[in-house]
C-alpha positions in Angstrom: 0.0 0.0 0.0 2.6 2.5 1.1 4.4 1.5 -2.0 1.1 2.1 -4.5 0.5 5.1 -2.6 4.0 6.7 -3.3 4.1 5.8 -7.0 0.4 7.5 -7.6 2.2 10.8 -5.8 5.2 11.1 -7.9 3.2 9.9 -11.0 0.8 13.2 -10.4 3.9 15.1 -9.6 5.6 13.6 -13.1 2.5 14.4 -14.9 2.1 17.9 -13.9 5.3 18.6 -14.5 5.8 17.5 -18.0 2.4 18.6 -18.9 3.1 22.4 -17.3 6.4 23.3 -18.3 6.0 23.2 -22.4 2.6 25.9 -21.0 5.5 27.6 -19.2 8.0 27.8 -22.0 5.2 28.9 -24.3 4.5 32.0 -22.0 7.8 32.9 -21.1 8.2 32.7 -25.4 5.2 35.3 -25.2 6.5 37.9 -22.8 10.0 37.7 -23.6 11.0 35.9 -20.0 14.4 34.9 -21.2 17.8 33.7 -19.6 19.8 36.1 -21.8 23.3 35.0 -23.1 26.6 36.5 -21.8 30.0 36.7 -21.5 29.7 34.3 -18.1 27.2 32.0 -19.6 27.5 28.7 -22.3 24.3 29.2 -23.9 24.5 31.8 -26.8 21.0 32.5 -27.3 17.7 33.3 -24.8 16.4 30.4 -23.2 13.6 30.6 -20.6 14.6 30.3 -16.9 11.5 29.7 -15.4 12.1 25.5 -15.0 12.0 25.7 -11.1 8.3 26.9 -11.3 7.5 23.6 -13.2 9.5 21.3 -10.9 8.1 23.2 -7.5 4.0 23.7 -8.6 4.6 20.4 -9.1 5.9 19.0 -6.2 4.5 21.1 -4.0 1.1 20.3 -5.2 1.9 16.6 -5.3 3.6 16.6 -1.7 0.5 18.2 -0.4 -2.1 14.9 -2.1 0.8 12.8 -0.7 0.9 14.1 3.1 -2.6 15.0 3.4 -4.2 11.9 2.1 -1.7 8.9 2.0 1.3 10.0 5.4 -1.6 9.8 8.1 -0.9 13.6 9.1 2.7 12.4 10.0 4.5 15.6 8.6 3.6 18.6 11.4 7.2 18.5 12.6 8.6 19.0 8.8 6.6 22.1 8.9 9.6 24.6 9.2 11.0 22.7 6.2 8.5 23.2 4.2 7.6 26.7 5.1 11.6 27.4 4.4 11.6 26.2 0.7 8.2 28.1 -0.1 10.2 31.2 0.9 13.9 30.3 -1.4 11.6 29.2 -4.3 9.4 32.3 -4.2 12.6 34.6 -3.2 14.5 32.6 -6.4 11.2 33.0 -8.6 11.2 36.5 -8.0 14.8 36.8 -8.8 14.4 35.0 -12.2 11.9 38.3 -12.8 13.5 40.9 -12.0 17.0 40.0 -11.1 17.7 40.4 -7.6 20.8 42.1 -5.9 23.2 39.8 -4.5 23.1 40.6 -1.5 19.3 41.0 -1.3 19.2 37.0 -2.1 21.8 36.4 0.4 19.5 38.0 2.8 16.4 35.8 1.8 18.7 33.0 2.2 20.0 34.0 5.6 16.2 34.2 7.0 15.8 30.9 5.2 18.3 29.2 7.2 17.2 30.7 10.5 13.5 29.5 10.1 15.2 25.7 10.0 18.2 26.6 12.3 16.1 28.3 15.3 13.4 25.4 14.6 13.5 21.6 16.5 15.2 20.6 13.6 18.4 20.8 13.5 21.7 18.5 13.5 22.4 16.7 16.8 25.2 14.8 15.8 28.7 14.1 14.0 28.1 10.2 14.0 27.5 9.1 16.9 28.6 12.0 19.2 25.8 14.4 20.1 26.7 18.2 20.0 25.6 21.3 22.0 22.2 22.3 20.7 23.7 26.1 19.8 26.4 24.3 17.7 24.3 22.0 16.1 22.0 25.1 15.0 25.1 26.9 13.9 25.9 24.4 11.7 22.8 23.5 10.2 22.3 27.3 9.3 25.7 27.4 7.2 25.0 24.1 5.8 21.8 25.1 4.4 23.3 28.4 2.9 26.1 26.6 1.4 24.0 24.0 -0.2 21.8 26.4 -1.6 24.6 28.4 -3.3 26.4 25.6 -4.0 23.9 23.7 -6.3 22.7 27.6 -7.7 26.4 28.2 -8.9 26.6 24.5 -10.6 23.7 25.4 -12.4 25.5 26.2 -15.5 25.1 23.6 -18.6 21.8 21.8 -19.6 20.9 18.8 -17.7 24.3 19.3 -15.2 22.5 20.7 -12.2 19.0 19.1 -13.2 21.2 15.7 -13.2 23.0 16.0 -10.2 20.1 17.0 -8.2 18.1 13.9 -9.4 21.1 11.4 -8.7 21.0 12.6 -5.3 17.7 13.3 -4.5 17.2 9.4 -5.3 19.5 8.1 -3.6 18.5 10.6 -0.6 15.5 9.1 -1.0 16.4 5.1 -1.4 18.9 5.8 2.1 15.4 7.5 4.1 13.2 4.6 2.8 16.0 2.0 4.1 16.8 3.4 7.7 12.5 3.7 8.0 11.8 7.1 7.2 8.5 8.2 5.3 10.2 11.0 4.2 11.7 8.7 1.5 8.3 8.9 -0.6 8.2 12.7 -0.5 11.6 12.8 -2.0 10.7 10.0 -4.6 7.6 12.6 -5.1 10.4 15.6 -6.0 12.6 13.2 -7.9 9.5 12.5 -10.2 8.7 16.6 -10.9 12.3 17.0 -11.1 12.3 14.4 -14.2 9.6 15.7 -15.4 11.1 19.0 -16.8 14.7 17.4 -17.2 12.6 15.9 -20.6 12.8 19.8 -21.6 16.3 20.6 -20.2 18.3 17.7 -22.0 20.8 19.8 -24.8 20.0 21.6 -26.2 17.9 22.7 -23.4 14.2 24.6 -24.3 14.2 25.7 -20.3 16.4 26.2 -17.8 15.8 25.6 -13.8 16.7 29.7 -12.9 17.6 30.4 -9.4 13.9 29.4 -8.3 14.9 25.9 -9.6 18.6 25.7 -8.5 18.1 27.1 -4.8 15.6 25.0 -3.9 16.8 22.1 -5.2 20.0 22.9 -2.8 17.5 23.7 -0.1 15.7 20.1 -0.2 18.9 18.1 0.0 20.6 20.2 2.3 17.4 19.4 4.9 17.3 15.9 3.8 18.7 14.7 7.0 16.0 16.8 9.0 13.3 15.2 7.3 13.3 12.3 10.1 11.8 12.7 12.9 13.6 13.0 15.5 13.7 10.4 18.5 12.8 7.1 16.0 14.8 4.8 15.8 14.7 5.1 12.0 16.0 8.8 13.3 18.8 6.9 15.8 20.2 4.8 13.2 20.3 7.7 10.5 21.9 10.1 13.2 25.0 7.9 12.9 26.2 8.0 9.5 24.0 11.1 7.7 26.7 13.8 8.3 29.4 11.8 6.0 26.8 10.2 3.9 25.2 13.5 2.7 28.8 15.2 2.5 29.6 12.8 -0.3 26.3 13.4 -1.5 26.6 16.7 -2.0 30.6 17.0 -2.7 30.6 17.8 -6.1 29.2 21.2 -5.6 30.1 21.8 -2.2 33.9 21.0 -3.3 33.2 23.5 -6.3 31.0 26.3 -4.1 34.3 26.1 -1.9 37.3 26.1 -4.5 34.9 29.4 -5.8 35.2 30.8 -2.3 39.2 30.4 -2.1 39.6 31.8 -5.7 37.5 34.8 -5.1 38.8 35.8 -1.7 42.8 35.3 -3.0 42.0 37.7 -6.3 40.6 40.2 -4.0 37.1 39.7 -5.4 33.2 39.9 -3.7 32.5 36.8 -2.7 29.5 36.7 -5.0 31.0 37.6 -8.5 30.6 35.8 -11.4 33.5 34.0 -12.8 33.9 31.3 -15.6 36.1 29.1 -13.5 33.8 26.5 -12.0 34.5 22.8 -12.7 32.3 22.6 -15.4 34.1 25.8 -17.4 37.2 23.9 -16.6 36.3 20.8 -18.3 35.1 22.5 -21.2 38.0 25.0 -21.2 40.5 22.1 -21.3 38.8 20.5 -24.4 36.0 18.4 -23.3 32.8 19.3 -25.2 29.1 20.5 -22.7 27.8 17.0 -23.3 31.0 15.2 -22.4 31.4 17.5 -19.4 27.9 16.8 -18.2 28.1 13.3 -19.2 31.6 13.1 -17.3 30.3 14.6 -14.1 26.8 13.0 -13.7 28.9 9.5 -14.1 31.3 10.6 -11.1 28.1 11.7 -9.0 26.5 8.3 -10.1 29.6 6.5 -8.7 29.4 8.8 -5.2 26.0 7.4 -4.7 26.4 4.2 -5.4 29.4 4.6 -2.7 26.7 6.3 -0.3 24.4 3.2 -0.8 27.5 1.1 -0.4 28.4 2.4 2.6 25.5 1.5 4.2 25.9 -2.4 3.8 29.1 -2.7 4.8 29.5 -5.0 8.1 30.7 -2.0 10.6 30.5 1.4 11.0 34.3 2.0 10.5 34.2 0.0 7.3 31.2 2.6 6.3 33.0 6.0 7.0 36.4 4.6 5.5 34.5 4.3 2.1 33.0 7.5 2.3 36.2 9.2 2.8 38.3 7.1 -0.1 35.8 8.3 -2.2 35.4 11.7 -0.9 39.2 12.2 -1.3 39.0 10.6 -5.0 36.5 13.8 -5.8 39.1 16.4 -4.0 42.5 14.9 -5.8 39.8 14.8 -9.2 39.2 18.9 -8.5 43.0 19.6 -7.8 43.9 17.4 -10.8 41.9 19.4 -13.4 42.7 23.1 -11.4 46.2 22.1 -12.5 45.7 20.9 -16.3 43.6 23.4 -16.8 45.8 26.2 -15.6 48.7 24.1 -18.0 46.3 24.8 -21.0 45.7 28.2 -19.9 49.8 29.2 -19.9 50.1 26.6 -23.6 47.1 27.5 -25.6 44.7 30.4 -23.5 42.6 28.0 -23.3 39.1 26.8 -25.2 37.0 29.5 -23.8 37.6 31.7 -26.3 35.2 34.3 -25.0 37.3 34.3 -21.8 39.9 31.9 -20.6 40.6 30.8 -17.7 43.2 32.8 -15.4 44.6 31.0 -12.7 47.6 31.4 -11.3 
């Protein structure tokens, strides 16, 4: 039953999704609602930007049939959560209109965190050790803003933040469902919108996701862990292994949100300028082609989660967090390797961004 009743939710939350956005591409086509091209961006012609709107009426709408009618009324702790990605999609919708100042957003995402953060929900431990509540707040308020950014910046070829976010909101889901959590269907629900407009935002994309898209995608998997209640023992045995299990989730982006940070702050730059030196730009810039880049990284993100489900079987704890870091460390010497070749094509050939090449010294 709980099965059927999961597969009907995500099949409405599907269906909406791949019936609305062509409707949405259509009247962003009519009133000009474009993603313009630029000297930062890939894409060399307007594409419409409002792809979050699709995922999010869809999931939101789908989440609500799922949790009123098919959970028991089992969700009024997650209400915090929920209340905090109505306010990032909205705040990122709004952007996509009328283009928000940085630090505005950075504001909206500041309150975001705190309506989680200052909330019951919040982390309690690093494995197995519990942590002052105030810490445990702290923490859980800089993980959501990093998260957020970090899956907003990523966003930058058709399919590559779309992809990454499906990989891992599956397997976020597949890890929930295992240690007993409900909370597995309602991300099987977002997977399913999620695909839905990913058949519009394959290359070369008709739609992109847009910061409404991006942000909240980064907001859902950063409060995946939160989504269990806490005090189950689905909660007890999740508690132990989450924090490393959702860093190599998420350590694609976080690694690049973090190498953007370093390169910023050491050329002297805001924190929140635009650059063309992401991982992505650096694939391409060294001579990989967009699909091979995005084919390239959603294979390495498909090998982290099966390492994340991995990890789960293995006999002992100990076993678990030694594959998670052999793995995380393969994805940090992978970044350092290509910061290297590509500042070697840089110096040999300025690079294969002709519009800009990569700098790095």
């Amino acid at each position: 039953m709980i099965i059927f009743t999961m597969i009907v939710s995500a099949g409405i939350a599907f269906f909406i999704s791949v019936a609305f956005t062509p409707v949405v591409i259509f009247l962003c086509k009519k009133n000009n609602w474009y993603d313009e091209p630029g000297a930062r961006k890939m894409h060399d012609s307007a594409v419409p930007r409002l792809g979050g709107f699709c995922v999010f009426f869809a999931f939101f709408i789908a989440a609500a049939v799922y949790v009123r009618f098919f959970s028991g009324g089992g969700y009024a702790f997650a209400v915090p959560l929920f209340v905090g990605g109505l306010v990032i999609f909205l705040t990122g919708i709004i952007d996509d209109f009328f283009d928000l100042r940085a630090r505005l957003k950075f504001v909206m995402q500041i309150a975001v965190a705190l309506i989680v953060a200052l909330s019951p929900l919040y982390f309690r431990h690093v494995l197995s050790l519990a942590i002052p509540p105030v810490l445990g707040r702290v923490g859980t308020f800089f993980w959501i803003i990093v998260l957020m950014n970090a899956y907003n910046l990523i966003d930058g070829l058709d399919w590559l933040c779309g992809g990454l976010s499906f990989l891992t909101l599956l397997t976020v889901g597949l890890l929930l469902a295992y240690y007993g959590s409900d909370a597995g269907n309602v991300y099987f629900v977002l997977c399913a919108a999620l695909a839905g407009f990913l058949v519009y935002n394959k290359p070369k994309a008709k739609i992109f996701l847009g910061d409404g898209g991006s942000q909240t995608l980064g907001y859902f998997i950063a409060v995946a862990p939160l989504f269990a209640p806490s005090g189950t023992f689905a909660d007890a045995r999740f508690e132990e292994v989450k924090s490393v299990l959702m860093l190599l989730l998420m350590s694609i982006p976080v690694t690049d949100v973090i190498a953007a940070v370093i390169r910023r702050t050491r050329d002297h730059r805001a924190i929140f300028s635009a650059d063309r030196a992401h991982i992505h730009h650096k694939l391409i810039n060294i001579g990989l082609s967009e699909g091979a880049t995005v084919a390239f990284l959603l294979c390495l993100q498909l090998l982290i989660c099966l390492s994340a489900i991995g990890a789960v079987f293995m006999r002992t704890r100990k076993a678990s967090i030694s594959l998670v870091l052999v793995v995380l460390g393969f994805v940090w010497l992978f970044f350092i390797t290509i910061h290297y070749v590509n500042r070697a094509v840089n110096i040999k050939f300025r690079g294969h961004l002709a519009a800009e090449p990569q700098e790095e010294h």
